[in-house]
C-alpha positions, 0 to 999 in steps of 0.5 A: 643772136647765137647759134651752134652748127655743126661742120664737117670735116673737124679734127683737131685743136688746129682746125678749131684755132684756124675756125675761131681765128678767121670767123673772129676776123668777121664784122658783127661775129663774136665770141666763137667757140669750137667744139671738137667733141660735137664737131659744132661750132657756136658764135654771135652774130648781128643779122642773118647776113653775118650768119650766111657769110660766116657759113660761106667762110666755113666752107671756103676753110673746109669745113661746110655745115652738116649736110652742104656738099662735102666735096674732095677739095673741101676735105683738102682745104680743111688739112690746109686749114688745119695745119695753119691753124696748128701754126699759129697756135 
C-alpha cells in the first residue's frame, strides 16, 4: 500500500534526508519520498502496523502528522533532525 501524510514542522533538504533515511531503515517501509513544497511525505508499507510505526517515528524525528500535537519540543526535535540530516548528505 502507499500513502502521503502531510507533516508539520519540515524545512529543508535536511529535514527531508534525515525522514527518508530513518523510515527506510523500517521493516515493510519503502520507497520514501519527501516533498518539501507540500510538506508530504509519501512511502510503501506492508500493513496498518507499519504505517502507525512510521508515524510514531515521524513524530519522535519532529515531525508529527498535520493535526497531532505539535508541541515545543517536537518543534526542537525537528532542527536536531534537520541538522543530522543535513550532516549526512
Amino acid at each position: 500500500m502507499k500513502t502521503t501524510l502531510k507533516i508539520q514542522n519540515l524545512k529543508c533538504g535536511g529535514c527531508a534526508n534525515t525522514i527518508v533515511n530513518k523510515l527506510n531503515g523500517l521493516n515493510d517501509i519503502s520507497k520514501t519520498k519527501v516533498d518539501n513544497t507540500n510538506d508530504s511525505v509519501s512511502f510503501n508499507y506492508e500493513n496498518e502496523d507499519n504505517l502507525e510505526e512510521a508515524k510514531a517515528l515521524l513524530t519522535k524525528l519532529g515531525y508529527p502528522v498535520v493535526g497531532d500535537k505539535n508541541a515545543l519540543t517536537t518543534k526542537a526535535k525537528s532542527f536536531v533532525s534537520c541538522a543530522i540530516g543535513r550532516m549526512q548528505s
